[in-house]
Structures are given as structure tokens and as C-alpha cells.
ZADRENVEX-273063 format. One line per field, with one value per atom (N, C-alpha, C, O): residue in one letter; residue number from 1; atom name; z, y, x. Coordinates in Angstrom, 3 decimals. Layout:
type	c(A  ...)
seq	c(NUM  ...)
atom	c(CA  ...)
z	c(Z  ...)
y	c(Y  ...)
x	c(X  ...)
This chain:
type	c(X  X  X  X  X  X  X  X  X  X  X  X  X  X  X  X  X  X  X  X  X  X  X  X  X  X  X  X  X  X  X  X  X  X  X  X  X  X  X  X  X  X  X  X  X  X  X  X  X  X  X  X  X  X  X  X  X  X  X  X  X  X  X  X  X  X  X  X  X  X  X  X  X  X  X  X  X  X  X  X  X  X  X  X  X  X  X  X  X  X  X  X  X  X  X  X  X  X  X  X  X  X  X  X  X  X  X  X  X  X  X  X  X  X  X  X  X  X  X  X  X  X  X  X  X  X  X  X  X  X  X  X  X  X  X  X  X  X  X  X  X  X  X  X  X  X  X  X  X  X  X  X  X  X  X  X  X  X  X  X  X  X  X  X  X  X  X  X  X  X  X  X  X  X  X  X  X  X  X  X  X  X  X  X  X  X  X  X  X  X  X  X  X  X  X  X  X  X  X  X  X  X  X  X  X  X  X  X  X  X  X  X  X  X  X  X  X  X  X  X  X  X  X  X  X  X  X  X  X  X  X  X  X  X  X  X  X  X  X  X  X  X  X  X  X  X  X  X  X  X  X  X  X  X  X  X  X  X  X  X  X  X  X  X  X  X  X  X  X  X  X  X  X  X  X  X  X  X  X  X  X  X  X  X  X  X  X  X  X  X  X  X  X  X  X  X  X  X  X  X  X  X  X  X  X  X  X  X  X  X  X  X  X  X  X  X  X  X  X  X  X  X  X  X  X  X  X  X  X  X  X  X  X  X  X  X  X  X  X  X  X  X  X  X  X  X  X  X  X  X  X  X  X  X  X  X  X  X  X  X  X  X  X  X  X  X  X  X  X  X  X  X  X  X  X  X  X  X  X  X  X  X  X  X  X  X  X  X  X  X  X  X  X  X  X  X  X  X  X  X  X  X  X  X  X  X  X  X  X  X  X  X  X  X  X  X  X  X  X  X  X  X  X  X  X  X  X  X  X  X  X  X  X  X  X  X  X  X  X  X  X  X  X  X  X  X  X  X  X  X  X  X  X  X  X  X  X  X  X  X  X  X  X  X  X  X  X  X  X  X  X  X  X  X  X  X  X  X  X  X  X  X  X  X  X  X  X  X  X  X  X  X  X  X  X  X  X  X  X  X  X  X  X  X  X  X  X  X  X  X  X  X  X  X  X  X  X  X  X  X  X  X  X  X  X  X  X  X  X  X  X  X  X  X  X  X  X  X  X  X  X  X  X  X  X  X  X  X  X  X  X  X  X  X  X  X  X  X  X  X  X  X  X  X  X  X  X  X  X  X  X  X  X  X  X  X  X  X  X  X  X  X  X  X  X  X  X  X  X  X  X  X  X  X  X  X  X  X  X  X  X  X  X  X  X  X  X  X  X  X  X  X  X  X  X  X  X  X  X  X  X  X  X  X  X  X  X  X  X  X  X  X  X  X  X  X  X  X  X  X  X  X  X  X  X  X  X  X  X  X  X  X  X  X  X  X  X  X  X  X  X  X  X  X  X  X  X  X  X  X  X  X  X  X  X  X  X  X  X  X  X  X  X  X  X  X  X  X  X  X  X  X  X  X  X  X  X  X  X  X)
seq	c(1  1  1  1  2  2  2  2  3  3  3  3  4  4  4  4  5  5  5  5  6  6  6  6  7  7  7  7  8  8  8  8  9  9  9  9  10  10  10  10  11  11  11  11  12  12  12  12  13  13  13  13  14  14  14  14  15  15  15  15  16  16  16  16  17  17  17  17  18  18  18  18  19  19  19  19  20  20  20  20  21  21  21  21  22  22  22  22  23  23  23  23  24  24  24  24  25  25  25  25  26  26  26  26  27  27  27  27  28  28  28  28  29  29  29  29  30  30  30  30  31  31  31  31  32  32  32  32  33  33  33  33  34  34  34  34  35  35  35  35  36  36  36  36  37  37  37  37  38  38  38  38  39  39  39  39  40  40  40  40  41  41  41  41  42  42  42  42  43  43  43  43  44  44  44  44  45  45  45  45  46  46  46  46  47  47  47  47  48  48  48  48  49  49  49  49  50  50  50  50  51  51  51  51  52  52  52  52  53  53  53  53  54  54  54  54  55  55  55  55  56  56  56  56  57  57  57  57  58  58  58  58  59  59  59  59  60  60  60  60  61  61  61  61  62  62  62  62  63  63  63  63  64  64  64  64  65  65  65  65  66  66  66  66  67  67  67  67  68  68  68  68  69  69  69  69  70  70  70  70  71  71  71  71  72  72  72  72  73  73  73  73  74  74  74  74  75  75  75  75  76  76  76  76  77  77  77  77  78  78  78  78  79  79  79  79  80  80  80  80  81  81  81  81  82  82  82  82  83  83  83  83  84  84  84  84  85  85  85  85  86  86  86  86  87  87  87  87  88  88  88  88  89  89  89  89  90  90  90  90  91  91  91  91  92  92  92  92  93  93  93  93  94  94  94  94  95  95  95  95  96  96  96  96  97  97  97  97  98  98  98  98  99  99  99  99  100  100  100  100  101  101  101  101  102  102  102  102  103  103  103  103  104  104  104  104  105  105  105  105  106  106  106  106  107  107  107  107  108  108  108  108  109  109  109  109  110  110  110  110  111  111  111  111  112  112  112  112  113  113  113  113  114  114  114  114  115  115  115  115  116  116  116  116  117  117  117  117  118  118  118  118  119  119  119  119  120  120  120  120  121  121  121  121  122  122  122  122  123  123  123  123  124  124  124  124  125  125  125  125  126  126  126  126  127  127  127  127  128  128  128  128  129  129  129  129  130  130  130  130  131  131  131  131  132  132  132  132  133  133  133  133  134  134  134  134  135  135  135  135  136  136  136  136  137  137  137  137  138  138  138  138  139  139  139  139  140  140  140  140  141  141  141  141  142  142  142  142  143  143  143  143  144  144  144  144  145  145  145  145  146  146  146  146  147  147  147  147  148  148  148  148  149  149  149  149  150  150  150  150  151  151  151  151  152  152  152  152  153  153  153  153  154  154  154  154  155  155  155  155  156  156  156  156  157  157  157  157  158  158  158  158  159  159  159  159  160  160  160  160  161  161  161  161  162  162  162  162  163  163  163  163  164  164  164  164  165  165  165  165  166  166  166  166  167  167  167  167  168  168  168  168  169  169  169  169  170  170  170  170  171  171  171  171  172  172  172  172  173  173  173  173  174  174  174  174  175  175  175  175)
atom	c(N  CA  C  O  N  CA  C  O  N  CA  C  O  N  CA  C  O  N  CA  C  O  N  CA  C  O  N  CA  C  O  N  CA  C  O  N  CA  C  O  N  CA  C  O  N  CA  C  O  N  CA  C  O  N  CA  C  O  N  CA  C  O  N  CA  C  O  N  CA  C  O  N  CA  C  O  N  CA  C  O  N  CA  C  O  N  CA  C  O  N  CA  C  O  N  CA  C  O  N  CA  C  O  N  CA  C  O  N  CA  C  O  N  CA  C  O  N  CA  C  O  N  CA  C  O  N  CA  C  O  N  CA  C  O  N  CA  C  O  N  CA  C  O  N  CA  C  O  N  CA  C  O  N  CA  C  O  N  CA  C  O  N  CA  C  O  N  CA  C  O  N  CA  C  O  N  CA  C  O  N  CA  C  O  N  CA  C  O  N  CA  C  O  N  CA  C  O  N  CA  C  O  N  CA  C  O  N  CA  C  O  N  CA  C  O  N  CA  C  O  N  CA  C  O  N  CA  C  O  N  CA  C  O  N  CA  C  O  N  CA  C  O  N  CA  C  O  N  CA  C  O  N  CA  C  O  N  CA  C  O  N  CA  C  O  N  CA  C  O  N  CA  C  O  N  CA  C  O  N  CA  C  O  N  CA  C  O  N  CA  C  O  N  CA  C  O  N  CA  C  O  N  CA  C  O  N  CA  C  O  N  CA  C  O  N  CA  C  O  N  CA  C  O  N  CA  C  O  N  CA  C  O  N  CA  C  O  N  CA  C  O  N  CA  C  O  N  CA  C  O  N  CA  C  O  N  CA  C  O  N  CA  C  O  N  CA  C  O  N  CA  C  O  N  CA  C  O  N  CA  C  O  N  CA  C  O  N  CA  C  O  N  CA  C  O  N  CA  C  O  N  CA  C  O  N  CA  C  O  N  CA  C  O  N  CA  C  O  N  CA  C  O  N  CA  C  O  N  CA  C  O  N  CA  C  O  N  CA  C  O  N  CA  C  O  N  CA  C  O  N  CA  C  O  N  CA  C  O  N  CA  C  O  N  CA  C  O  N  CA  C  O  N  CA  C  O  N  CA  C  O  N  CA  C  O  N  CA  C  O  N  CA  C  O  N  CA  C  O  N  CA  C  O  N  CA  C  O  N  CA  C  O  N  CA  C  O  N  CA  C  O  N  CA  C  O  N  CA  C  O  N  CA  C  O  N  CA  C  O  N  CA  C  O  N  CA  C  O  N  CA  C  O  N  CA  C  O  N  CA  C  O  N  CA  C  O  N  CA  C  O  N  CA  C  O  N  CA  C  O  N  CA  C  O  N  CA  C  O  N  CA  C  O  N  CA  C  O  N  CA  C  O  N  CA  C  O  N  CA  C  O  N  CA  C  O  N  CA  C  O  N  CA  C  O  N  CA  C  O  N  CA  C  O  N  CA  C  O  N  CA  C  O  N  CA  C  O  N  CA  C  O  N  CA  C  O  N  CA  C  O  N  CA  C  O  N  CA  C  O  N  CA  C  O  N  CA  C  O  N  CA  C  O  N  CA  C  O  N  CA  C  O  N  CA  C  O  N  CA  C  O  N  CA  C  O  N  CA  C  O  N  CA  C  O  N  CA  C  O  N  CA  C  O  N  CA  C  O  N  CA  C  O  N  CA  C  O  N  CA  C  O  N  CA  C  O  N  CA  C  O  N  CA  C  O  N  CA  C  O  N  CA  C  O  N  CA  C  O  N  CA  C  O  N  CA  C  O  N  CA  C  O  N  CA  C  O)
z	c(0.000  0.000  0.000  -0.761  0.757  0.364  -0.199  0.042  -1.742  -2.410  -3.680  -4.673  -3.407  -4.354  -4.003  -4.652  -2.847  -1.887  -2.788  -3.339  -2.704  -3.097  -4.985  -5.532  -5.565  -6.661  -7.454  -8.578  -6.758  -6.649  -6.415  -7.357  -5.027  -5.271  -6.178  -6.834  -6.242  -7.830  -8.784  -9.306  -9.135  -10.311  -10.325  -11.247  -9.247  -8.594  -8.987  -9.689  -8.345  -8.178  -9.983  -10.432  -10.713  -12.204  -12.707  -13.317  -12.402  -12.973  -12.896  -13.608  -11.622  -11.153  -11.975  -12.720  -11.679  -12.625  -14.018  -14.295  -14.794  -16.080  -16.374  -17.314  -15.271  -15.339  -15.409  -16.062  -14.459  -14.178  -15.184  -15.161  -16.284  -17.258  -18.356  -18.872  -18.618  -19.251  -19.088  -20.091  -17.781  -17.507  -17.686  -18.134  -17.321  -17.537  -19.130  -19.428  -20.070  -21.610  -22.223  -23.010  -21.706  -21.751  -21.437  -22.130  -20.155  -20.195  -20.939  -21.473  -20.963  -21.893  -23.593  -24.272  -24.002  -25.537  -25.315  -26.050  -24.093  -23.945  -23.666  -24.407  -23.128  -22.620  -24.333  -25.014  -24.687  -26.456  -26.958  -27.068  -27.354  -27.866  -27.978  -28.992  -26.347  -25.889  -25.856  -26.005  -25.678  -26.227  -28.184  -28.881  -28.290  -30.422  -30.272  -30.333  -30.061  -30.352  -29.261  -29.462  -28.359  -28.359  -29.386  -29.929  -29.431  -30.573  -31.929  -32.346  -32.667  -33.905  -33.311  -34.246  -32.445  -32.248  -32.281  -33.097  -31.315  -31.042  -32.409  -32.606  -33.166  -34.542  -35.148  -36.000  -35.236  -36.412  -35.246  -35.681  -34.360  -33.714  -33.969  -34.084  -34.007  -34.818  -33.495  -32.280  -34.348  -33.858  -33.717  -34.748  -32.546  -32.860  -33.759  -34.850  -33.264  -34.060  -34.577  -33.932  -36.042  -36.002  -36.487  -36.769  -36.478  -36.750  -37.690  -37.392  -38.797  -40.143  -40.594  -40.236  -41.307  -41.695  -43.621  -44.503  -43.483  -44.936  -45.009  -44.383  -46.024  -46.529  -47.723  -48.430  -48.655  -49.847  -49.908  -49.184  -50.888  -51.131  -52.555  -53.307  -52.777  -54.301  -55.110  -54.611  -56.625  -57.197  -56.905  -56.227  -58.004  -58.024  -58.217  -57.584  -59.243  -59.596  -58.305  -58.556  -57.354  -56.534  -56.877  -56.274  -57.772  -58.005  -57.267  -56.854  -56.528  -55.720  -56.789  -57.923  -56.089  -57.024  -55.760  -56.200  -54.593  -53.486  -52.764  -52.443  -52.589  -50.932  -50.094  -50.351  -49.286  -47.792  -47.596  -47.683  -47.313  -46.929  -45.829  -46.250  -44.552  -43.867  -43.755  -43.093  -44.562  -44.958  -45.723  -45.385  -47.248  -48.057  -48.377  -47.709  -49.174  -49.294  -49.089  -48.883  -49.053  -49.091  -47.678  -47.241  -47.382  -45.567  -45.866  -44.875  -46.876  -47.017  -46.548  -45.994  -46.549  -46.005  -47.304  -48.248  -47.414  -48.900  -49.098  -48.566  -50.055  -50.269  -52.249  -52.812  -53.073  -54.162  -54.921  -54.525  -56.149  -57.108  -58.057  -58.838  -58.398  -59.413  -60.287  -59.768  -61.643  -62.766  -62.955  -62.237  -63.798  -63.899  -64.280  -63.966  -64.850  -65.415  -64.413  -64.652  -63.280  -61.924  -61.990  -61.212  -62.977  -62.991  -61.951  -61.757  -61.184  -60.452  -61.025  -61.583  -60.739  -61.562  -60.478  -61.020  -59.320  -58.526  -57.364  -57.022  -56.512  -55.303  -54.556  -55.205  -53.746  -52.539  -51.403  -50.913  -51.047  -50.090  -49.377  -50.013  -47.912  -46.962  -46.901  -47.190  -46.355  -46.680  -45.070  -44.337  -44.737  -43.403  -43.216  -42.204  -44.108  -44.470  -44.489  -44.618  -44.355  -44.537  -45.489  -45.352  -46.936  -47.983  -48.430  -47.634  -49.209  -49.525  -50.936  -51.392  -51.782  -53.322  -52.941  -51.838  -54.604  -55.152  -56.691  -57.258  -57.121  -58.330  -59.492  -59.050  -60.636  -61.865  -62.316  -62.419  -62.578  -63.763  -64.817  -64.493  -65.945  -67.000  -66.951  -66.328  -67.827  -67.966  -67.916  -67.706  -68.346  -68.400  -67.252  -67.248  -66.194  -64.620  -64.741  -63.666  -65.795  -65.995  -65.214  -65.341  -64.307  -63.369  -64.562  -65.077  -64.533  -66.078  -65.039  -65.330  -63.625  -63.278  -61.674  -60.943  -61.315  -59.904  -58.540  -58.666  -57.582  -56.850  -55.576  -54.957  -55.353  -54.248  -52.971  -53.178  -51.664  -50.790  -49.968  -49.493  -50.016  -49.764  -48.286  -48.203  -47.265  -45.773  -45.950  -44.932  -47.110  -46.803  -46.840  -46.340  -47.304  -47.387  -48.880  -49.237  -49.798  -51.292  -51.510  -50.932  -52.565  -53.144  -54.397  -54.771  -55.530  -56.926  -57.169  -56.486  -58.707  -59.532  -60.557  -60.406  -61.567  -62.419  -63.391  -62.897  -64.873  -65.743  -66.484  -66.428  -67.147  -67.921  -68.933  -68.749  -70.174  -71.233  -71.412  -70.362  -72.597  -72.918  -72.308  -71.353  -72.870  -72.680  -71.503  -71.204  -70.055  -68.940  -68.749  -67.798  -69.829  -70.172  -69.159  -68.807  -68.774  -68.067  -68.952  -69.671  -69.017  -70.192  -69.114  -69.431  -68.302  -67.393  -66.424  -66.005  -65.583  -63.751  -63.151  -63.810  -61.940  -61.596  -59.827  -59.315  -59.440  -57.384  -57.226  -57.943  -55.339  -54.687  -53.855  -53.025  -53.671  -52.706  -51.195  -51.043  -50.500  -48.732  -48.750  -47.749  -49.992  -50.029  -50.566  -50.669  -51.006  -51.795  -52.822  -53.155  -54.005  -54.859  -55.700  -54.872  -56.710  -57.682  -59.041  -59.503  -59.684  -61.059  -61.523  -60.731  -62.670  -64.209  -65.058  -65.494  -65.413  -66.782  -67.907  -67.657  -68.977  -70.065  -71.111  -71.780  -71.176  -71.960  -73.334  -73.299  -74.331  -75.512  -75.543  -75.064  -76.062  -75.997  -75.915  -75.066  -76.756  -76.487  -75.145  -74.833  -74.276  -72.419  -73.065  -72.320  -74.514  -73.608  -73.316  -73.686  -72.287  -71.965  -72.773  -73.369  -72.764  -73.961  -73.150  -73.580  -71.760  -71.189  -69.911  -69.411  -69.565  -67.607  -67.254  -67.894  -66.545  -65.615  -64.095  -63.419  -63.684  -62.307  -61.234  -61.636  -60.325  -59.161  -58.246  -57.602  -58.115  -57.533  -55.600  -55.129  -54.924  -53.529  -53.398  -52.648  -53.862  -54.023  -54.203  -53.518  -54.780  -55.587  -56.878  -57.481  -57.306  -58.663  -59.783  -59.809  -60.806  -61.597  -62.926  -63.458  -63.267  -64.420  -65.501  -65.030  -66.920  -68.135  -68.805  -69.079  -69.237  -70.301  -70.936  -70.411  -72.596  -73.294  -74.336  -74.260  -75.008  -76.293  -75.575  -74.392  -76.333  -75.927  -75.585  -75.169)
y	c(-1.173  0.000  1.251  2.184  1.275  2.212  2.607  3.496  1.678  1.696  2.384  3.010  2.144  2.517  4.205  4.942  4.484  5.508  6.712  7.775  6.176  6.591  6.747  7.820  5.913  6.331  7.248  7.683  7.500  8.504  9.520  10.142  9.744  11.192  11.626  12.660  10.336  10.777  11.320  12.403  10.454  11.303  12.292  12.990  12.874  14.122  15.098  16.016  14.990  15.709  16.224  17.366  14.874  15.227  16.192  17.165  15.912  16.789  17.865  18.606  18.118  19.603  20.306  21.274  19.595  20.212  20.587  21.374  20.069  19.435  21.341  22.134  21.302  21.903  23.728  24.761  23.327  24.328  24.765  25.922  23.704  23.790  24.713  25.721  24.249  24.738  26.260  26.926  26.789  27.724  28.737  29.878  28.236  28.978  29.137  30.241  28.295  28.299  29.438  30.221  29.394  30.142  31.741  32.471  32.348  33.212  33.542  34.639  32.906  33.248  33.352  34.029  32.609  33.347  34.888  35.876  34.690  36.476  37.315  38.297  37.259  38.152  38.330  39.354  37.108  37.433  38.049  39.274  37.314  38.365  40.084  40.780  40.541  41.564  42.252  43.473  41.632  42.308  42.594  43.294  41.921  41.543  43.344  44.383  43.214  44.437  45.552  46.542  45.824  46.658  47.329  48.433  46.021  46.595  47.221  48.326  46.097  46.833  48.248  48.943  48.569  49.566  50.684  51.605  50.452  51.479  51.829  52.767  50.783  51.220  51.811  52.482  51.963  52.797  54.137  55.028  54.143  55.719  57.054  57.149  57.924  58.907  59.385  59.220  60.077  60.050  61.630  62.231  62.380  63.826  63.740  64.309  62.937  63.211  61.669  60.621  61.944  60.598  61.299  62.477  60.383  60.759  59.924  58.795  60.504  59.122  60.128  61.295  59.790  60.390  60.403  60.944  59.504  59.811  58.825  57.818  59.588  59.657  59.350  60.334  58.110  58.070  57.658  56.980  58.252  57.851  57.077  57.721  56.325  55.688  55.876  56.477  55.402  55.377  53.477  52.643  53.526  52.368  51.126  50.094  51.281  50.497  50.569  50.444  50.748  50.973  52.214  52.403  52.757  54.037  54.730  54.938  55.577  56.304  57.762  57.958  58.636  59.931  61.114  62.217  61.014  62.248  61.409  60.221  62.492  62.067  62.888  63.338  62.981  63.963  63.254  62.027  63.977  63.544  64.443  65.591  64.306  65.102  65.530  66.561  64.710  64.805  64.176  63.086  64.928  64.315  63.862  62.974  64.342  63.720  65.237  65.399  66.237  67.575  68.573  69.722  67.302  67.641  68.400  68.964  68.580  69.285  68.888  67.793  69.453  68.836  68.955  69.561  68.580  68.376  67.892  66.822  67.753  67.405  67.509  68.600  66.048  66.232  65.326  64.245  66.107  65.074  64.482  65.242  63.515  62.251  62.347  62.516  62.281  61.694  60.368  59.745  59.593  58.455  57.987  56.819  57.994  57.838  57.977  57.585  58.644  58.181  59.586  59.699  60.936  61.945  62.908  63.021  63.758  64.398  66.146  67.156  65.892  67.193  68.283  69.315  68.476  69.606  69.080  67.897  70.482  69.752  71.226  72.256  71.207  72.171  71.752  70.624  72.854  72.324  73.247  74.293  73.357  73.935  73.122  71.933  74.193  73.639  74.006  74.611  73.606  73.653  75.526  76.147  75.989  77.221  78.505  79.727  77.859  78.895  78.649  78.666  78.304  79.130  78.087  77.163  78.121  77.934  78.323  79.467  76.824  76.706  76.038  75.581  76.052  75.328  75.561  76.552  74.269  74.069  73.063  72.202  73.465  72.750  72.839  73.661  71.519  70.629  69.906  69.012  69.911  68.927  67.660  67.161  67.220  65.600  64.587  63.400  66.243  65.535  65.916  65.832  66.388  66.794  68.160  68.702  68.930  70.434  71.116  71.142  71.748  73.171  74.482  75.298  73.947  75.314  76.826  77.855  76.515  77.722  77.475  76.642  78.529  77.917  79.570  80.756  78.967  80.351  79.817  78.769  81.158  80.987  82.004  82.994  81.933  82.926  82.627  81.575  83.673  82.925  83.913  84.996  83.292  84.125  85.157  85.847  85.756  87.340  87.879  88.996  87.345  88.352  88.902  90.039  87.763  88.109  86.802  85.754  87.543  86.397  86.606  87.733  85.381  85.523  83.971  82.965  84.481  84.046  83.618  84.083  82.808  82.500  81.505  80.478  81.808  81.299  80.336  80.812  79.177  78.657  78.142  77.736  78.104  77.457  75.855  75.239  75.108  73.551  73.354  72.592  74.079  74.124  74.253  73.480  75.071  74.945  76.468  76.793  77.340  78.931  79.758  79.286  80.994  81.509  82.542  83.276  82.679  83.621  84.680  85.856  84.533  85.450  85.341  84.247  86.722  86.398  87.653  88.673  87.442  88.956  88.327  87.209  89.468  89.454  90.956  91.948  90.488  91.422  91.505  90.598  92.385  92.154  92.715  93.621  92.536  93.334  94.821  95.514  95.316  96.938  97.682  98.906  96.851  97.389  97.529  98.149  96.923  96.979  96.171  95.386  95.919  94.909  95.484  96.584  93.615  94.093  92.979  92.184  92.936  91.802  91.890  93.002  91.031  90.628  89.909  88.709  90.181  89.445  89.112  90.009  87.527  87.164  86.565  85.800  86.491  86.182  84.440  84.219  83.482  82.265  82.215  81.539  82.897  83.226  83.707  83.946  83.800  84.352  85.802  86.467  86.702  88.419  88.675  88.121  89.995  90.329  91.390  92.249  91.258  92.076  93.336  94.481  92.723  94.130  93.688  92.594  95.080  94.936  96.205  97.257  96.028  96.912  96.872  95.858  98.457  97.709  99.070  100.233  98.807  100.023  100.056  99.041  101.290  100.852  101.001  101.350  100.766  101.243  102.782  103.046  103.385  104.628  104.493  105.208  103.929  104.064  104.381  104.529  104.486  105.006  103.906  103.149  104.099  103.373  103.483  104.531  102.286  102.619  101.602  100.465  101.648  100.988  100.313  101.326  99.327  98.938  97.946  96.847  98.263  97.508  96.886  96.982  96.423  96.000  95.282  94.968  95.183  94.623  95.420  94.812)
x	c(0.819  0.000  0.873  0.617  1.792  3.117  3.741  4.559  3.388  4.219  3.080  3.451  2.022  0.758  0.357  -0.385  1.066  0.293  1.816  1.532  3.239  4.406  4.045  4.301  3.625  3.324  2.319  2.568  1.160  0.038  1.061  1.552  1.455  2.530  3.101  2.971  4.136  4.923  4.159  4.420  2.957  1.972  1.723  2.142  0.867  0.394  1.228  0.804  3.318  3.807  4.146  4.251  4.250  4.709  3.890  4.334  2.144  1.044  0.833  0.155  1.657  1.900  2.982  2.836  4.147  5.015  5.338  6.243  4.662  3.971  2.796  2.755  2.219  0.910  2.115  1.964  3.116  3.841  4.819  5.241  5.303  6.293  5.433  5.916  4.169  3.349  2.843  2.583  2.713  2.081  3.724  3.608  5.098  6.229  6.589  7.043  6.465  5.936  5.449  5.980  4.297  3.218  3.166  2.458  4.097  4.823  6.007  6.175  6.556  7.712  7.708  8.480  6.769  5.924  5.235  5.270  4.642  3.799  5.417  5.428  6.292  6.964  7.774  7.731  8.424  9.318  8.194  8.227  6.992  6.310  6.195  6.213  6.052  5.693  7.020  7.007  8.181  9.638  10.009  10.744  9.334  9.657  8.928  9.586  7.352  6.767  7.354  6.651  8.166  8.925  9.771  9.816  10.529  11.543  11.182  11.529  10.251  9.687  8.759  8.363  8.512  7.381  8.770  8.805  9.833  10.715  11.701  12.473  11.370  12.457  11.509  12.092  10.563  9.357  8.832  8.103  9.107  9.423  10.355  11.577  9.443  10.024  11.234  11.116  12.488  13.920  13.803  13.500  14.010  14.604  15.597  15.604  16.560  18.189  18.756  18.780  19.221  19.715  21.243  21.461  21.999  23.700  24.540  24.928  24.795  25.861  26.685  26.533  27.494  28.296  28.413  29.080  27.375  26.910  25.456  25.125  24.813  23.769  23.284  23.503  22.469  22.625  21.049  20.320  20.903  18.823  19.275  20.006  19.051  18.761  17.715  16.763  17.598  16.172  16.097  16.697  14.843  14.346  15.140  14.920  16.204  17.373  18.972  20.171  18.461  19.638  20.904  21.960  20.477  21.477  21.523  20.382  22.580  22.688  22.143  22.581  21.124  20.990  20.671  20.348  20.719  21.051  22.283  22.278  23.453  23.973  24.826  25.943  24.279  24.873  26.050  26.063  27.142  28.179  28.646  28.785  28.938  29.533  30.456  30.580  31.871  33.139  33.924  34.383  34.307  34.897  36.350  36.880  36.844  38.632  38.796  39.999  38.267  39.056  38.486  38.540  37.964  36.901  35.747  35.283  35.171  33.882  33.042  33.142  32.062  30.922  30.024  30.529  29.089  28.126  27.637  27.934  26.216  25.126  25.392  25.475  25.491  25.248  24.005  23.568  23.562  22.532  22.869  23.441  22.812  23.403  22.388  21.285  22.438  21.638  21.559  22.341  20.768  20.928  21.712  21.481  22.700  23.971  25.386  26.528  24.876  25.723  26.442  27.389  26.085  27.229  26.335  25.124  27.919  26.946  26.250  26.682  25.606  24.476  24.475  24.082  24.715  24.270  24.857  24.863  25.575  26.332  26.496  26.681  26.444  26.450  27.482  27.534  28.315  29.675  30.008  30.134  30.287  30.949  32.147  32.275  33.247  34.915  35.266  34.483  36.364  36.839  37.159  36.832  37.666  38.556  36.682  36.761  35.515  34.642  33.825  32.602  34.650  34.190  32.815  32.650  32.158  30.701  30.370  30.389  29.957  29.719  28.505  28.208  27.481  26.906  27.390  27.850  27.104  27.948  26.492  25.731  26.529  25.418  26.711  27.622  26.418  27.430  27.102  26.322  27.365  27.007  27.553  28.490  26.675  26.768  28.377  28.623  29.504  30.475  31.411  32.639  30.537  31.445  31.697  31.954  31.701  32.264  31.477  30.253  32.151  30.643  30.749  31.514  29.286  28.519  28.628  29.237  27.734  27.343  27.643  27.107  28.745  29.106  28.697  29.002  28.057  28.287  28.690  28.502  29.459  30.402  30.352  29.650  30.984  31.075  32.673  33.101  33.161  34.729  34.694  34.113  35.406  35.912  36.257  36.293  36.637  37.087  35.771  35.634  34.822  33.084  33.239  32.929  33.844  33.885  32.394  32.105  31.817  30.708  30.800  31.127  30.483  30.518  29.725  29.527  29.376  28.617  29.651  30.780  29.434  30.558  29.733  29.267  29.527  28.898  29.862  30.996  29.837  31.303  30.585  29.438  31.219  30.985  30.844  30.663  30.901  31.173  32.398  32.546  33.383  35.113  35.238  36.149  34.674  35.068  35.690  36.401  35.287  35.854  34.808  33.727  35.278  34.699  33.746  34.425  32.797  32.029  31.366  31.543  30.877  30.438  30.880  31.259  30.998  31.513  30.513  30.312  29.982  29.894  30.368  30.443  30.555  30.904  30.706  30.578  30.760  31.283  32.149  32.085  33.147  34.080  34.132  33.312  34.581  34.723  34.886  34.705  35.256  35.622  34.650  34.716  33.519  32.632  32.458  31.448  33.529  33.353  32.435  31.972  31.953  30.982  31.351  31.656  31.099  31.676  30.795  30.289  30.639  30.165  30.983  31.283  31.426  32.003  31.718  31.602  31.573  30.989  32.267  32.780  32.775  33.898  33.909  32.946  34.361  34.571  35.224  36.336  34.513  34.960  36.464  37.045  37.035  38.753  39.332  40.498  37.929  38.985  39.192  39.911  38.693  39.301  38.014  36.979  38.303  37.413  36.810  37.461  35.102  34.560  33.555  33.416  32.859  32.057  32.836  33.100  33.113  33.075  32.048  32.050  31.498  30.273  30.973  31.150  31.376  31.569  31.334  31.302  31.237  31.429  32.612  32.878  33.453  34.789  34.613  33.531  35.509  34.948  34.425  33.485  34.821  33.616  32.496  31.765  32.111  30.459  30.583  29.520  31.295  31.299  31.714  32.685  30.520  29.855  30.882  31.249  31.199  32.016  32.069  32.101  32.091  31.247  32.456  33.101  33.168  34.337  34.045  33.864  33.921  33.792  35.183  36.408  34.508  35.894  37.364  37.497  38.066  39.040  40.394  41.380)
């Protein structure tokens, strides 16, 4: 009878534990669960700040055609646009030294139309030909002066328009 009375326990005790393996199971699916949707909930939460050191949006074909860069081979910082063809078309750059471009470029890398602001508090505009020739320029400089220039595919110069640090307005044409 002791021995019938010893085996009922044993049962009892397995059914329990059994009942208990199950019910610890059973938590531990709700808790991974309830951790999984943490994580995916906290990665699709919007970020005040996120931080890279570069930046590339692609199109549909994996081409890179925007990318932020925070620092290049010449330490710039910059933001350029790629065509489909991978050339870059438009690029905007802060330099360690101050100075500050945006640059349109043609298809074959040449900057057509570049503007600039350099640390002395000089700013200019600068038009270029196919050749990479300067055909138009205009700025201003720290002293006050401003000028335009209008150039002859040959580089002479054909109009200057300018104001000297005085104010005074002055007209040169021809060569």
C-alpha cells in the first residue's frame, strides 16, 4: 500500500510540474512576444536626431541619385545630385577654411554655373561654357566693390560693368 500511496505522489507531483512547465511556456511566448513588439514599435518611432556620416537615397534600380556627406577627401561637407547615369548634376559644399559653393554641372562633370562665398566676405557668380571657359563672372568684394564681366569664348574680356569702392559706376567695353 506504500508503495501505491508513493506512486500517486509521484503522479500528482509530475502533474503539477507538467501543469507548471506549461504555464512557464506560456509566459515566456507572452513576454518574447511583448519584447519583439517593443523593438519593432521602437524602430518605427520617430527620432529627434539621427547621426551618419553619410547619406545616400537611391532610385528604383539601386542608383545612388542624393547624398549627404559630412566629410569628403578635401573635408567638405556636402550634399550632391546624381543623374541616372551616376554623374553628379548639382552639389552644394561647406569647406573647413569657410568658404561655400553650389555648383550645376554637366553631364560631363564640368561646373557650367558655380556660386560661391569665400571668408574674406567676397561672393561671386561664375557662368562657364562647354570648354570649362569663363564667359560670365559677376561678385562682390569686402571693399565694396561689384563688377560683371561678359567674356569672348577666347577668355578676352569684352564688357566689364563695375562700381569701384567709391560708388562710382564705371562701363568697359571691347578689348
Amino acid at each position: 500500500m506504500n508503495q501505491i500511496q508513493h506512486d500517486t505522489n509521484i503522479v500528482a507531483r509530475l502533474d503539477r510540474v507538467e501543469r507548471s512547465l506549461t504555464r512557464v511556456r506560456g509566459t515566456n511566448l507572452v513576454l518574447i512576444a511583448a519584447l519583439a513588439a517593443l523593438v519593432v514599435g521602437g524602430a518605427n518611432a520617430p527620432q529627434d536626431t539621427m547621426s551618419v556620416r553619410r547619406l545616400a537615397v537611391v532610385d528604383a534600380s539601386g542608383k545612388e541619385r542624393l547624398v549627404l556627406n559630412g566629410e569628403d577627401d578635401n573635408k567638405a561637407a556636402g550634399l550632391a545630385w546624381y543623374d541616372e547615369e551616376g554623374f553628379v548634376r548639382l552639389s552644394a559644399k561647406t569647406y573647413p577654411s569657410g568658404q561655400s559653393s553650389i555648383q550645376c554641372l554637366d553631364n560631363k562633370g564640368q561646373s557650367r554655373i558655380a556660386l560661391t562665398t569665400q571668408t574674406s566676405g567676397e561672393s561671386s557668380v561664375q557662368w562657364r561654357d562647354m570648354n570649362n571657359k569663363l564667359r560670365i563672372g559677376a561678385s562682390t568684394k569686402p571693399n565694396g566693390e561689384a563688377l560683371m564681366l561678359w567674356m569672348a569664348a577666347n577668355g578676352k574680356q569684352q564688357i566689364k560693368i563695375y562700381t569701384d569702392e567709391n560708388g562710382v559706376a564705371k562701363f568697359n567695353s571691347g578689348g
